[in-house]
Each structure stands twice: as C-alpha cells, then as structure tokens.
LUMFI-619318 format. One record per residue (C-alpha): residue in one letter; x, y negated, z. Coordinates in steps of 0.2 Angstrom, whole numbers, plus 5000, padded with zeros to 4 digits. Layout:
! residues N
AXYZ ...
This chain:
! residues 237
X494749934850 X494550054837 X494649954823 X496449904830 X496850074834 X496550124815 X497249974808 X498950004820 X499150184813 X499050114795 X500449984798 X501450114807 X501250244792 X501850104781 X503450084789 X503850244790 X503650274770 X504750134769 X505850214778 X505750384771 X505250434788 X503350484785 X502950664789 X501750774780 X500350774793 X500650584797 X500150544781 X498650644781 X498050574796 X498250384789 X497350464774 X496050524785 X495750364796 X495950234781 X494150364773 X493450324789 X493550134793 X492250094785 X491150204793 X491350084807 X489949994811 X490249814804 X491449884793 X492649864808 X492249684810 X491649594828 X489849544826 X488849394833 X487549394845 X485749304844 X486649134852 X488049144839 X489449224853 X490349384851 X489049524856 X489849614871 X488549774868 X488249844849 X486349894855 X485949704859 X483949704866 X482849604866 X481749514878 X479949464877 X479349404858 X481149444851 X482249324863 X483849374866 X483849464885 X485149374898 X486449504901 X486749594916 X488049524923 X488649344913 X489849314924 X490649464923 X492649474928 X493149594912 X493149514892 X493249684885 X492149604870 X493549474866 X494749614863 X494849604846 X495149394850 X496749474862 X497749564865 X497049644849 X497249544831 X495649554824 X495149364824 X496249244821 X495649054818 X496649024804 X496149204796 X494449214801 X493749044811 X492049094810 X492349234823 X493549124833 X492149004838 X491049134841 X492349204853 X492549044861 X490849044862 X490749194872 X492349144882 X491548964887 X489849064892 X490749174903 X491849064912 X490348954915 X489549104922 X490949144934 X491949254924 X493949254928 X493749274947 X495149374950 X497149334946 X497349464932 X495449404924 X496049204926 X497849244915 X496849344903 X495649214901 X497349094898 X497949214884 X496149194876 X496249024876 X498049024869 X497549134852 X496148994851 X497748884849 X497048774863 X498448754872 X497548624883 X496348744890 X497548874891 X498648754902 X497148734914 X496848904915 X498748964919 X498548804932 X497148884939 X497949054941 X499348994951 X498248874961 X496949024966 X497749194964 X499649174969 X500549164986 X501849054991 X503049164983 X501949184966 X501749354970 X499949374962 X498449424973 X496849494971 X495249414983 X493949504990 X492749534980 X490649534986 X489149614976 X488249454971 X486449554966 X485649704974 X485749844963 X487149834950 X488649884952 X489649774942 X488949624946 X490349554958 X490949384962 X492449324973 X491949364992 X492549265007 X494349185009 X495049025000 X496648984987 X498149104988 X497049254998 X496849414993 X498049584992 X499549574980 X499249624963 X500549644949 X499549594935 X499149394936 X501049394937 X501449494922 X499549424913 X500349224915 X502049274909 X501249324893 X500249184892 X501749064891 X502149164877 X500949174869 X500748984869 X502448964862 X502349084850 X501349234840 X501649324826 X500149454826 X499149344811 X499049404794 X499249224786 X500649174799 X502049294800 X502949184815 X501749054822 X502748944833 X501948824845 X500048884843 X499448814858 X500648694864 X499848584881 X499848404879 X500648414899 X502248484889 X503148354878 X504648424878 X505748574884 X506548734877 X506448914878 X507549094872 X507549244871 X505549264862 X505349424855 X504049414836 X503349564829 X504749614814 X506149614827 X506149424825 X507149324841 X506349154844 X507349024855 
C-alpha cells in the first residue's frame, strides 16, 4: 500500500504544477517521498514467494530443511497481499505479466483454500479476477456472490462465521446456514457493482490510458452500458 500511496502523491504533485497550483511545502514533500521510494524494500515492487505466488508476509519462514512453511490460515477471507493487483495499480498483465500470474497464483491458492467466504470477500475476489482480464472467471465469481451472499432483494449479507482451528484467531470459515443467510452488509453490493466496471472498463494502467472490455465474459455477447467514469475525467458509454 505504500508504494501506491507514494506513487499517488507523485501523480497528484504532477497535476498541480501543470496547473500552476503546486504549494511550496507540497513540493517538498513529493521531493521528500520520490528520495525515499527506493528505500522500499523491493524497490517498491510485490515480491514472489517460494511457490511462485505473491508473498502475503515480507518475513516469509521457513519450514524443516528450507521448505516453504504452510501459512496460517490459506484460506483466509482478506487478499490484503493482492492489493497491489486491485484496487491498487501496481501489477498490471500487459505492464508487468510476470507479477500478474504470480497473483493469480496466489488468488487460485486461496480460493482453493476457502478464501472469499463472505459477500464483500467473494466481489472482491471478482474485481481480482477482472484486472486478470479474465472476464470468465470474474463472471463466476459475481455469479457466485449473488447466488450466496444476497437476499431476494439483493441486499448483500454477511454469514455467520465459525473458528475452523483452535487457537488463531483469524482463521475463520463460514458457519452454519445456506445460500442468502447471514445479516445485511453494504459492501457485496457496492464490491459487485464495481466489478461490472471494472470488466467493462479500466484506465489505471500505465500502457493503456482507456482499457475498454478487459475482462469481458463469454455469457455476455452483447449489450451496452453509460455513464462509465475513466481516470482523466474521461465518460465511457
């Protein structure tokens, strides 16, 4: 998060000397943050794990004769380690492919696990999949938040959740209760709506100002849609 925190004040202190608009101090603190990205570790870049994935913890240990040790909790709810995949721009497959198929990795190794057992963790997982440009899998997965986490009325719900092993506290899976059970939660709603967009269109990429169709699913041939908003005050119908 912090690479795209320094690499949004950049862009903003850009636009403002454009403008004429940038302040004194303003200035000095892009100055201060570009001396110090790369004393990120990486450089500011995501790293891989042993398995070729994105590594969810910088400190990755190690397991008996230097095996890569099973996380925690795989199947974890949260993919705060894909940030830089979305909502951040930090990997991009047309910019940097290498790191977009480690994050699918990561993303396939998680879902497989578990991961995505609440409405706002299944659309997020559907926003992933669309900066993947796999609009197929990014279909499934909005399918799957409706199907599991909405009520009649689409209002999005959150289930019960269960601890699923004795000791750690974020290792949690769904609890009791079928399809369409669990309290009202806003964020599936407002998590699928921009996963549509994003399928439709992105403009976040370095190499593709406006990227329309990215992940467009095979189970829409046709169709239309107005009133998209692109970075660069762009409207897309």
């Amino acid at each position: 998060m912090l690479p795209q925190t320094f690499r949004a004040v950049a862009a903003g202190a850009r636009a403002l000397d454009e403008l004429g608009e940038l302040g004194a101090e303003d200035a000095a603190l892009a100055r201060r943050l570009a001396a110090l990205f790369p004393r990120l570790p990486n450089g500011g870049e995501p790293r891989t794990d042993k398995e070729g994935g994105l590594a969810e913890w910088w400190d990755e240990r190690e397991g008996p004769g230097g095996a890569a040790r099973a996380p925690a909790d795989e199947g974890h709810r949260h993919f705060s380690h894909l940030y830089p995949l979305h909502p951040g721009d930090g990997i991009d497959p047309i910019a940097s492919p290498a790191l977009a198929a480690a994050a699918r990795r990561s993303l396939v190794r998680r879902l497989r696990a578990g991961g995505g057992h609440t409405g706002w963790s299944a659309a997020w997982a559907a926003s992933l999949w669309a900066r993947l440009h796999d609009g197929a899998m990014a279909h499934a997965a909005l399918r799957y938040t409706l199907h599991e986490f909405a009520a009649p009325n689409l209002l999005g719900l959150h289930p019960k959740l269960r601890g699923t092993r004795q000791g750690c506290v974020t290792c949690v899976g769904r609890g009791a209760g079928g399809a369409g059970e669990g309290m009202y939660q806003l964020d599936a709603n407002g998590g699928y709506t921009a996963a549509v967009a994003e399928m439709l269109v992105q403009s976040h990429s370095q190499v593709c100002q406006v990227h329309l169709l990215p992940a467009l699913p095979p189970a829409w041939p046709e169709g239309d849609a107005h009133g998209l908003r692109a970075r660069g005050a762009w409207r897309v119908d």
